[in-house]
C-alpha positions in Angstrom: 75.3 76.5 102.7 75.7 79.2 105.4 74.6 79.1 109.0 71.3 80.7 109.2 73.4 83.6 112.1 76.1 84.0 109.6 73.8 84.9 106.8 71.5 87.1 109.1 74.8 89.2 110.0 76.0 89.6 106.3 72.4 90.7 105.5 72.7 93.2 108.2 75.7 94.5 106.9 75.0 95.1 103.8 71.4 93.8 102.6 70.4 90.7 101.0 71.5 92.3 97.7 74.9 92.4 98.5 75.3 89.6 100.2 77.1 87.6 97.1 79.4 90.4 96.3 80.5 90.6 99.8 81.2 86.8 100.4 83.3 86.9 97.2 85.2 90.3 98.5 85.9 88.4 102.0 87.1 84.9 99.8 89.0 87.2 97.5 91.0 88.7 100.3 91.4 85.4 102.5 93.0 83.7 99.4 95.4 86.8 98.9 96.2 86.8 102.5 96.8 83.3 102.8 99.0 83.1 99.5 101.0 86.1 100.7 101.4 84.0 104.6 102.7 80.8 101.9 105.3 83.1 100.1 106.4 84.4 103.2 106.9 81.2 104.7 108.7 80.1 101.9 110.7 82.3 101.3 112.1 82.5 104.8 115.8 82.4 105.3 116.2 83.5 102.1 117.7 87.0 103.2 121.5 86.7 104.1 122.8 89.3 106.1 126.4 88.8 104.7 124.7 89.7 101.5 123.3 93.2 102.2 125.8 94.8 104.4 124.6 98.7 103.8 121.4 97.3 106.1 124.0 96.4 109.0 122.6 99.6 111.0 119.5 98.8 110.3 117.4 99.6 107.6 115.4 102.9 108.8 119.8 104.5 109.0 119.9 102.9 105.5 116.6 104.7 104.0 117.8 107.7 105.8 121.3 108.2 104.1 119.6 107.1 100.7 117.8 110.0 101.2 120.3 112.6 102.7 122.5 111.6 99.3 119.6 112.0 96.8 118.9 115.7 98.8 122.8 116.3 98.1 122.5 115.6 94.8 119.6 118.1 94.5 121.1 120.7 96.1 124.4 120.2 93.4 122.1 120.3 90.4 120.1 123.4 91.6 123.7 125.2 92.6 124.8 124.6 89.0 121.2 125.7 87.3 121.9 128.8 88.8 125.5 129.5 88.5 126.3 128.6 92.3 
């Protein structure tokens, strides 16, 4: 059973025809949510940063190198396509 106001506002949102689909979209995402919180919370303390040193400036300097190198590497392969 839902409260009477609770019901009225679903209704209002999207009829009395939708009313079960949108309760199970709203339980569907509440259970992801709260299984995602649990695995984070588990899984806490699990990252060593002696363990990933290339992140030691951070990993936004780390992304941007990756990608500066795989550019590089374009540039090589397109110089040797055509004869540069």
């Amino acid at each position: 059973m839902l409260p009477i106001d609770v019901v009225a506002d679903i209704d209002k949102l999207v009829g009395k025809r939708g009313r079960s689909a949108f309760i199970t979209e709203v339980a569907r995402d509440e259970i992801m949510r709260r299984k995602q919180r649990s695995a984070l919370r588990k899984s806490f303390g699990a990252w060593e940063d002696k363990d990933h040193p290339e992140l030691k400036r951070g990993s936004s300097a780390w992304v941007e190198r990756i990608r500066s190198e795989s550019e590089e590497r374009f540039r090589q392969i397109q110089q040797r396509r055509h004869g540069g």
